[in-house]
C-alpha positions, -999 to 999 in steps of 0.1 A, spaced: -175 32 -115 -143 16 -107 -138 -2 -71 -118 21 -46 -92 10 -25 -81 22 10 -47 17 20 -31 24 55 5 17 67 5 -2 96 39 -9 99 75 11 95 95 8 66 133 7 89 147 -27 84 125 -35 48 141 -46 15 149 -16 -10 120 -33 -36 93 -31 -6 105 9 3 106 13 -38 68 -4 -34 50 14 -8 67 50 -21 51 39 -52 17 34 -35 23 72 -20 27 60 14 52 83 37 45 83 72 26 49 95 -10 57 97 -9 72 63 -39 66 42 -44 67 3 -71 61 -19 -66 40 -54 -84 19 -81 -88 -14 -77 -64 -24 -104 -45 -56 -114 -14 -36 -106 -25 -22 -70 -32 -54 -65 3 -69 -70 15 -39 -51 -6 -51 -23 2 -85 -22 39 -78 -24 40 -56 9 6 -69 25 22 -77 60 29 -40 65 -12 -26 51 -43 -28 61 -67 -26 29 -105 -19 34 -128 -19 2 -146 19 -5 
């Protein structure tokens, strides 16, 4: 089985450049305090790394 990732918004999205809004959409993230669930994926990854600053990321 495939690694699960949790990811929670910790910070607000007013002020951010369009391609980090476009990224953390993308993730499913609405709302600060949010929390989704995805693969641990090459791709995730990147989407992590990109917007890391505003996430907190625990391993499942």
């Amino acid at each position: 089985m495939a690694k699960q990732l949790e990811i929670t918004l910790k910070k607000s999205l007013i002020g951010r450049k369009p391609k980090q809004r476009a990224t953390i959409q993308a993730l499913g993230l609405k709302k600060i305090g949010q929390t989704v669930t995805h693969n641990d994926t090459p791709q995730i990854r990147g989407m992590i790394h990109h917007t890391d600053f505003m996430l907190e990321v625990k391993e499942v």
